[in-house]
VEXTIKOL-478424 format. One record per residue: x, y, z of N, C-alpha, C in turn; residue in one letter. Coordinates in Angstrom, 2 decimals, padded with zeros to 5 digits, always signed. Layout:
# VEXTIKOL-478424
+---------+---------+---------+---------+---------+---------+---------+---------+---------+--------+
|    n.c1 |    n.c2 |    n.c3 |   ca.c1 |   ca.c2 |   ca.c3 |    c.c1 |    c.c2 |    c.c3 | residu |
+---------+---------+---------+---------+---------+---------+---------+---------+---------+--------+
|       X |       Y |       Z |       X |       Y |       Z |       X |       Y |       Z |      A |
...
+---------+---------+---------+---------+---------+---------+---------+---------+---------+--------+
***
This chain:
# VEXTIKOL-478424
+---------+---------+---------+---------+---------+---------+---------+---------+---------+--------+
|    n.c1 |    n.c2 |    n.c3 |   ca.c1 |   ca.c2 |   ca.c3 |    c.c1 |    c.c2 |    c.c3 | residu |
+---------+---------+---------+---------+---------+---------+---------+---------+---------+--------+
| +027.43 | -045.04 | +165.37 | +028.75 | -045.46 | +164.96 | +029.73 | -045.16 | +166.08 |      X |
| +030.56 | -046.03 | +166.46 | +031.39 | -046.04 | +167.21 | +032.66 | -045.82 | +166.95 |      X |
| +033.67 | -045.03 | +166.77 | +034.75 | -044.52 | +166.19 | +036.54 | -044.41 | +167.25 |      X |
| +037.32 | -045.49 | +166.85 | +038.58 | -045.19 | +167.60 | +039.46 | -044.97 | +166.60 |      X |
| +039.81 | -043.41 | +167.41 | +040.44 | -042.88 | +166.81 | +042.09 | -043.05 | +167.14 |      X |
| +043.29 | -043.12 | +165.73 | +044.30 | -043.05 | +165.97 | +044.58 | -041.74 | +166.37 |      X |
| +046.12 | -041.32 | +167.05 | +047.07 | -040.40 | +167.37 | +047.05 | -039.48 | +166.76 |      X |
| +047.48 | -039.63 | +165.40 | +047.37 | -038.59 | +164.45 | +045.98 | -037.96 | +164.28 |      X |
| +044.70 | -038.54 | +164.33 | +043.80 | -038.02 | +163.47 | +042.97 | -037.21 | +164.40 |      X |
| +043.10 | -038.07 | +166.57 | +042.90 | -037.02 | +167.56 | +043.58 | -035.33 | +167.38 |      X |
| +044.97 | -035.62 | +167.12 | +045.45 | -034.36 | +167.09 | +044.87 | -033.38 | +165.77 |      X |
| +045.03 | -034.05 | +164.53 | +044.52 | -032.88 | +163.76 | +043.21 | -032.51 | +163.77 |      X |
| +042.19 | -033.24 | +164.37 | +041.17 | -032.74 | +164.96 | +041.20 | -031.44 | +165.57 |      X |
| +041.80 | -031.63 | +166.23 | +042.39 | -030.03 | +167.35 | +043.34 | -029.21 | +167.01 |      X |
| +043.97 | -030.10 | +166.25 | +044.97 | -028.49 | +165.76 | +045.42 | -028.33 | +164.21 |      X |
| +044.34 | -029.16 | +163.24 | +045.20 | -029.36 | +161.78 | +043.75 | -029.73 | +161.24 |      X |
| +042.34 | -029.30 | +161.21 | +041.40 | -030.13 | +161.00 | +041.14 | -030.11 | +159.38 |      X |
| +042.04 | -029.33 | +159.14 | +041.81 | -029.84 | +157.27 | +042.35 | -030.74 | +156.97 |      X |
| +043.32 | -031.40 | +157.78 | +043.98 | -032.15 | +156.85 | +042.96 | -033.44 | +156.83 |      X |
| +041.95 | -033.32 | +157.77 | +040.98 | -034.44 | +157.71 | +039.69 | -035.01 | +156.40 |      X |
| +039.45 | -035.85 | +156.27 | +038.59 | -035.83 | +155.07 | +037.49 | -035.08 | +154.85 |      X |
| +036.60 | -034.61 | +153.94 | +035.57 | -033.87 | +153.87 | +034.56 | -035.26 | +154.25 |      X |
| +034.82 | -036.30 | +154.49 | +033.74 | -037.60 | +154.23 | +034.01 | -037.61 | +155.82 |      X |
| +034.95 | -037.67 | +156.75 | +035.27 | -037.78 | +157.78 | +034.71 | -036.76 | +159.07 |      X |
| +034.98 | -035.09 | +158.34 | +034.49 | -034.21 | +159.43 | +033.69 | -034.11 | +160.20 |      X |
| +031.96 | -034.56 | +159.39 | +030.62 | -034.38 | +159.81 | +030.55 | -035.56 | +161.13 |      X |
| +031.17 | -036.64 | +160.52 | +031.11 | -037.75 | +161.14 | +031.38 | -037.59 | +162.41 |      X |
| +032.73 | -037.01 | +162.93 | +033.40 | -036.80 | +163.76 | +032.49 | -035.54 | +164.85 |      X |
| +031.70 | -034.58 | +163.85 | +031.22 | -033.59 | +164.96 | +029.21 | -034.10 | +165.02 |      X |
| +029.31 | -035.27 | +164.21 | +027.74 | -035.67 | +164.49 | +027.50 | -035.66 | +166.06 |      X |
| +026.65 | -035.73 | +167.23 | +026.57 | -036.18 | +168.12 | +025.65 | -037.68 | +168.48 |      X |
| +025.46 | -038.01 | +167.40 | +025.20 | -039.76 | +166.96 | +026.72 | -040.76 | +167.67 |      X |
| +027.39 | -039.98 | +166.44 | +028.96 | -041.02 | +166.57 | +029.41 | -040.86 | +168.47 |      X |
| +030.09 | -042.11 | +168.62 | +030.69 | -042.02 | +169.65 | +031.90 | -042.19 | +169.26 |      X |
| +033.11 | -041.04 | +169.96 | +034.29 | -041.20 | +169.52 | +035.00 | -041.71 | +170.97 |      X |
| +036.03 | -042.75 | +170.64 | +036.79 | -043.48 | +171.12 | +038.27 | -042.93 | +171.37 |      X |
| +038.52 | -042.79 | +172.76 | +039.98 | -042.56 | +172.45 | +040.82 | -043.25 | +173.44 |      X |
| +041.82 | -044.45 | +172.88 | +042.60 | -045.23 | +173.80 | +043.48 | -044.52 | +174.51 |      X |
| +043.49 | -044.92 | +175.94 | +045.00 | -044.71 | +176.82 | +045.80 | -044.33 | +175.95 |      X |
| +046.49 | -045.57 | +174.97 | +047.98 | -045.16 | +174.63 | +048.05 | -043.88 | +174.01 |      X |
| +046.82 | -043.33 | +173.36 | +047.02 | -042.48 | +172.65 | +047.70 | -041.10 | +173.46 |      X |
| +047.59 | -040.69 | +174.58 | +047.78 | -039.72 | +175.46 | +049.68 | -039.98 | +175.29 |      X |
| +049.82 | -041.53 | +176.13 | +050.84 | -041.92 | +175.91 | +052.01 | -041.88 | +175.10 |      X |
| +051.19 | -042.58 | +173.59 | +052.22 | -041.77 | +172.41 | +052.71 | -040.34 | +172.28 |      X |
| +052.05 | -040.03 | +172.36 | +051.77 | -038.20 | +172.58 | +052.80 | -038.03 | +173.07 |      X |
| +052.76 | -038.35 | +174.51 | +053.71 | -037.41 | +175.45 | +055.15 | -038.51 | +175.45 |      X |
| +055.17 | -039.55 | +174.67 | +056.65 | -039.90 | +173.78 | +057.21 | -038.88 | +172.73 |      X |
| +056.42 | -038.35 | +171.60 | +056.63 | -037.45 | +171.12 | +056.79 | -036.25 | +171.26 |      X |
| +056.46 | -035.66 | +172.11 | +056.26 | -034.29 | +172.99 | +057.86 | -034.53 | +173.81 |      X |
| +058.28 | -035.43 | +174.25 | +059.40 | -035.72 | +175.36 | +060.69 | -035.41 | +174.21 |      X |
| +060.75 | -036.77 | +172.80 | +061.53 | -036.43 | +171.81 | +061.79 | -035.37 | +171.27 |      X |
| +060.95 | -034.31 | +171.35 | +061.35 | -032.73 | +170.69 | +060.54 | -033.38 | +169.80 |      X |
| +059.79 | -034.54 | +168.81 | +059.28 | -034.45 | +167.52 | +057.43 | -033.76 | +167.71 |      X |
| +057.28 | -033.29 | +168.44 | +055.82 | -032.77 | +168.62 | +056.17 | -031.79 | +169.84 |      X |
| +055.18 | -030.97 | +169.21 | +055.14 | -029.77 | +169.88 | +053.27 | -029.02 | +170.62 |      X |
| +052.92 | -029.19 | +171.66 | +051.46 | -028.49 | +171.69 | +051.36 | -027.64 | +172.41 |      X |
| +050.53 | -027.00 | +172.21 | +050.25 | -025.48 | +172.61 | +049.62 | -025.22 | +173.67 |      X |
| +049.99 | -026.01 | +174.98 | +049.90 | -026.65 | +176.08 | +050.35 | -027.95 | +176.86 |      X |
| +050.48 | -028.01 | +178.18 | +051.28 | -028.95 | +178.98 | +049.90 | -030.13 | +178.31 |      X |
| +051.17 | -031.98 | +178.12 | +049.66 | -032.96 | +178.08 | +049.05 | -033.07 | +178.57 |      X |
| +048.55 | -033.14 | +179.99 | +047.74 | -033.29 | +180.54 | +046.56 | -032.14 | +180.12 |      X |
| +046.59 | -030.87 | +180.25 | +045.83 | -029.85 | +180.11 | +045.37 | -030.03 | +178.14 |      X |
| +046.08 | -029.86 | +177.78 | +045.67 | -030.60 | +176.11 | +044.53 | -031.65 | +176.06 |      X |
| +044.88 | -032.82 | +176.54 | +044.21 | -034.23 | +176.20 | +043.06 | -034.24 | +177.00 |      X |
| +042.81 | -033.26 | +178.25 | +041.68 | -033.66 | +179.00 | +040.53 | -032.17 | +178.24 |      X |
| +041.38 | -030.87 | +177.65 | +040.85 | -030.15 | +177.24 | +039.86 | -030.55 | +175.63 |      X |
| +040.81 | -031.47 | +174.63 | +040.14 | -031.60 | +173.82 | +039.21 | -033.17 | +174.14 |      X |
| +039.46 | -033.82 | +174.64 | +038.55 | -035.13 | +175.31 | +037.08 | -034.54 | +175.55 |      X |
| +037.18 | -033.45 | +176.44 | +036.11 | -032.96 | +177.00 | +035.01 | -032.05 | +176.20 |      X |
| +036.00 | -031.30 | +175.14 | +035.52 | -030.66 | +174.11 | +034.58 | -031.30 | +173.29 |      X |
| +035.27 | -032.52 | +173.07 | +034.13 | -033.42 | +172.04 | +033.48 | -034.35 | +172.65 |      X |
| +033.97 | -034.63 | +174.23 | +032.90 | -035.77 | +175.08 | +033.34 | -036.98 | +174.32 |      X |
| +034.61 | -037.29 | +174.53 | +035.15 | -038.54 | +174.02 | +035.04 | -039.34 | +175.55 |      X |
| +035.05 | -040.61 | +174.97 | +035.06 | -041.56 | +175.87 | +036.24 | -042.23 | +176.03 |      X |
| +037.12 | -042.71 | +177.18 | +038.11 | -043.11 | +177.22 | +037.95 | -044.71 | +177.19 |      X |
| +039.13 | -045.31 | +176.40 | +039.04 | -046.60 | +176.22 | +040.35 | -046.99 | +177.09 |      X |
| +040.25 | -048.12 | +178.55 | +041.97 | -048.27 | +178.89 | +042.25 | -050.11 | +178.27 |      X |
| +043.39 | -049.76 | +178.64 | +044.09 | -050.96 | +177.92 | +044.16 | -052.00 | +179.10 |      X |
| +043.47 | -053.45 | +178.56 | +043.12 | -054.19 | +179.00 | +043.86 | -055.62 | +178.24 |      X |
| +044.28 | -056.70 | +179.54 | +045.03 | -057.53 | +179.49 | +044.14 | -058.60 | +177.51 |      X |
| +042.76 | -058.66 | +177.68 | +042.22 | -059.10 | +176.59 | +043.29 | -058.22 | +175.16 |      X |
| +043.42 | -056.67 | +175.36 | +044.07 | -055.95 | +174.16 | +045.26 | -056.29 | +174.16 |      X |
| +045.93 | -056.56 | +174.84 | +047.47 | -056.99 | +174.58 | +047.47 | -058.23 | +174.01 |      X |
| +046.25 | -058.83 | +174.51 | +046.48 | -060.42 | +174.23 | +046.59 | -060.69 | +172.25 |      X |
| +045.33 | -059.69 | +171.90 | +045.05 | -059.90 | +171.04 | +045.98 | -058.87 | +169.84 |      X |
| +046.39 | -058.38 | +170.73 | +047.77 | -057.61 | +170.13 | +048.84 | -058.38 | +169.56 |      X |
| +049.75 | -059.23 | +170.54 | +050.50 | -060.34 | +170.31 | +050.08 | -061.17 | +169.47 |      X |
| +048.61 | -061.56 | +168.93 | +048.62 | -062.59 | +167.93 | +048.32 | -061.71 | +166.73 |      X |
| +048.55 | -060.22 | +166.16 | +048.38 | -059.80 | +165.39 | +049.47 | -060.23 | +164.53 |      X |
| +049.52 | -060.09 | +162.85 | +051.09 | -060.58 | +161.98 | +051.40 | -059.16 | +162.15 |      X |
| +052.87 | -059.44 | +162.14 | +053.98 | -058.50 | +162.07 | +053.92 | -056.94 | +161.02 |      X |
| +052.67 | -057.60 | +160.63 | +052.65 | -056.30 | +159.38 | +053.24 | -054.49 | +159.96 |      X |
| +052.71 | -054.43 | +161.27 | +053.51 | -052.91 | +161.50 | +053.79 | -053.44 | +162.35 |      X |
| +054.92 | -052.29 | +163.35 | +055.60 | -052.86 | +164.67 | +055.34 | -051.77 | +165.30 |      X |
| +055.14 | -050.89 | +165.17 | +054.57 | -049.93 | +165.73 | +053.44 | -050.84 | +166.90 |      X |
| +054.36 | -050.51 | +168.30 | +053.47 | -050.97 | +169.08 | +052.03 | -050.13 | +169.75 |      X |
| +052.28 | -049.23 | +169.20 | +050.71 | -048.09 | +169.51 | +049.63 | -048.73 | +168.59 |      X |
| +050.43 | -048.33 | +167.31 | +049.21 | -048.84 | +166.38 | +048.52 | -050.55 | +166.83 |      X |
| +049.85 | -051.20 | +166.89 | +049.67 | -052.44 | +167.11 | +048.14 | -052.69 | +167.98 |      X |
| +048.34 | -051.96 | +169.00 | +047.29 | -051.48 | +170.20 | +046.50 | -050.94 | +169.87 |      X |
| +046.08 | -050.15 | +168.93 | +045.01 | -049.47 | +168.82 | +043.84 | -050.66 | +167.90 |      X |
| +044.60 | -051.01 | +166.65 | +044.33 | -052.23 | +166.36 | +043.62 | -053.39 | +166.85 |      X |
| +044.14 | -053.83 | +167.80 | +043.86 | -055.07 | +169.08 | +042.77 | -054.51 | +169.45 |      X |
| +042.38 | -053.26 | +169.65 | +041.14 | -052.62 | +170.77 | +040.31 | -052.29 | +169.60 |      X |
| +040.45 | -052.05 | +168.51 | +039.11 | -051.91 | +167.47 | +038.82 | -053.32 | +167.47 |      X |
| +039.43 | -054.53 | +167.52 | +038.93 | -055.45 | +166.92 | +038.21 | -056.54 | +167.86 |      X |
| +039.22 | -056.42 | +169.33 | +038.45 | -056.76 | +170.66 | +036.92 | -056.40 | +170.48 |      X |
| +036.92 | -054.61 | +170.77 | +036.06 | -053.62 | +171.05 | +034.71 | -053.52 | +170.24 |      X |
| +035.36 | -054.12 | +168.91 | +033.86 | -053.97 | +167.77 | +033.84 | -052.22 | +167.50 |      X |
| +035.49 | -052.02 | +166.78 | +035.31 | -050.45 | +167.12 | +035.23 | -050.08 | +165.43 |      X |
| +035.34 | -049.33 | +164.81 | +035.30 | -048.64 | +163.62 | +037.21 | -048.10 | +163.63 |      X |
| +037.59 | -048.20 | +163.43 | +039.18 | -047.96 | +163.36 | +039.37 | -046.34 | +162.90 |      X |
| +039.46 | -045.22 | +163.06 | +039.75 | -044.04 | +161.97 | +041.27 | -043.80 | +161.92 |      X |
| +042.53 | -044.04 | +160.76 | +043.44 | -043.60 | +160.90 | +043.78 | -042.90 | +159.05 |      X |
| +044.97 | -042.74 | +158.89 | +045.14 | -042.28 | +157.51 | +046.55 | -043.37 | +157.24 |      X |
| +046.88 | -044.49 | +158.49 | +047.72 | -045.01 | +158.16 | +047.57 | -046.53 | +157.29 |      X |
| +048.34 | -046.35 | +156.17 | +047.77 | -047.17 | +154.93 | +048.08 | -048.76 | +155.32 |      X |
| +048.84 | -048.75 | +156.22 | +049.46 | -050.43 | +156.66 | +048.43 | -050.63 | +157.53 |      X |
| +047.52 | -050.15 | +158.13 | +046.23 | -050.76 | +158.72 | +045.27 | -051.47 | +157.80 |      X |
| +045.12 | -051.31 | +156.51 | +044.24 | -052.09 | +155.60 | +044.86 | -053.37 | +155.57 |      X |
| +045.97 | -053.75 | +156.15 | +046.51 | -055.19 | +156.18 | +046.51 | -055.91 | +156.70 |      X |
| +045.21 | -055.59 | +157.70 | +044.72 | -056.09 | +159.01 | +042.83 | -056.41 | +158.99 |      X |
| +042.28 | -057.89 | +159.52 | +041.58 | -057.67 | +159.66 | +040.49 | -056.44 | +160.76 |      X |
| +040.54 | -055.00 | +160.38 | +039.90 | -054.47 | +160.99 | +038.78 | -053.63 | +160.53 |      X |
| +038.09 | -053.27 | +161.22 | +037.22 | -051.86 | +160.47 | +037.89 | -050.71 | +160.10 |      X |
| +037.77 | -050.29 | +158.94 | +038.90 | -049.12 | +159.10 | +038.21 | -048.10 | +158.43 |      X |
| +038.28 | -046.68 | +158.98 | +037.62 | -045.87 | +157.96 | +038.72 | -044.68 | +157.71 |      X |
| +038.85 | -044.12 | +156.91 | +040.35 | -043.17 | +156.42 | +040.41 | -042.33 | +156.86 |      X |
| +041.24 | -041.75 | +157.40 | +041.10 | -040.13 | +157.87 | +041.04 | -039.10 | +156.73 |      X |
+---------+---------+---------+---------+---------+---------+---------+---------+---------+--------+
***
């Protein structure tokens, strides 16, 4: 199983892991699954980190390459095909991260993991956080 993970569900991985599903955990520490983690996601991050609305318990760079490495995530970058297919998504969120993360599960043939409920309004794979 191939797994891209949203923003939120990288971080509580690493710093909040209950709030994750009991159906979700195993999955995530199988070494079967391959977990996925897009560019933007670093990105969003350190938008939030800049706003004062997130706070981590380390500089981003040292964070994102610390827990990446921890679990042997694979990096996914953003490619002119993901934007493309970004832009013809419907308007349902505007959230242009999600928008993106979206575009690259569905390019990618990825398994989607988020807890955000406006992703079921999309043709994608989605599995819940």
């Amino acid at each position: 199983m191939r797994l891209l993970l949203d923003t939120h569900v990288f971080l509580w991985m690493h710093t909040r892991p209950e709030r994750l599903s009991s159906r979700l955990r195993p999955l995530l520490a199988d070494p079967e699954t391959e977990l996925v983690l897009s560019v933007a996601v670093p990105w969003e991050i350190g938008i939030k980190v800049a706003k004062k609305g997130l706070t981590l318990p380390e500089p981003l760079e040292d964070f994102v390459l610390a827990c990446t490495q921890l679990v042997a995530m694979t990096w996914l970058p953003i490619e002119l095909r993901h934007t493309l297919e970004s832009a013809k998504l419907p308007l349902h969120h505007r959230d242009p991260f999600d928008r993106m993360l979206i575009a690259q599960a569905r390019t990618e043939d990825l398994t989607l993991v988020s807890a955000d409920p406006w992703f079921r309004r999309y043709d994608v794979e989605l599995l819940p956080a």
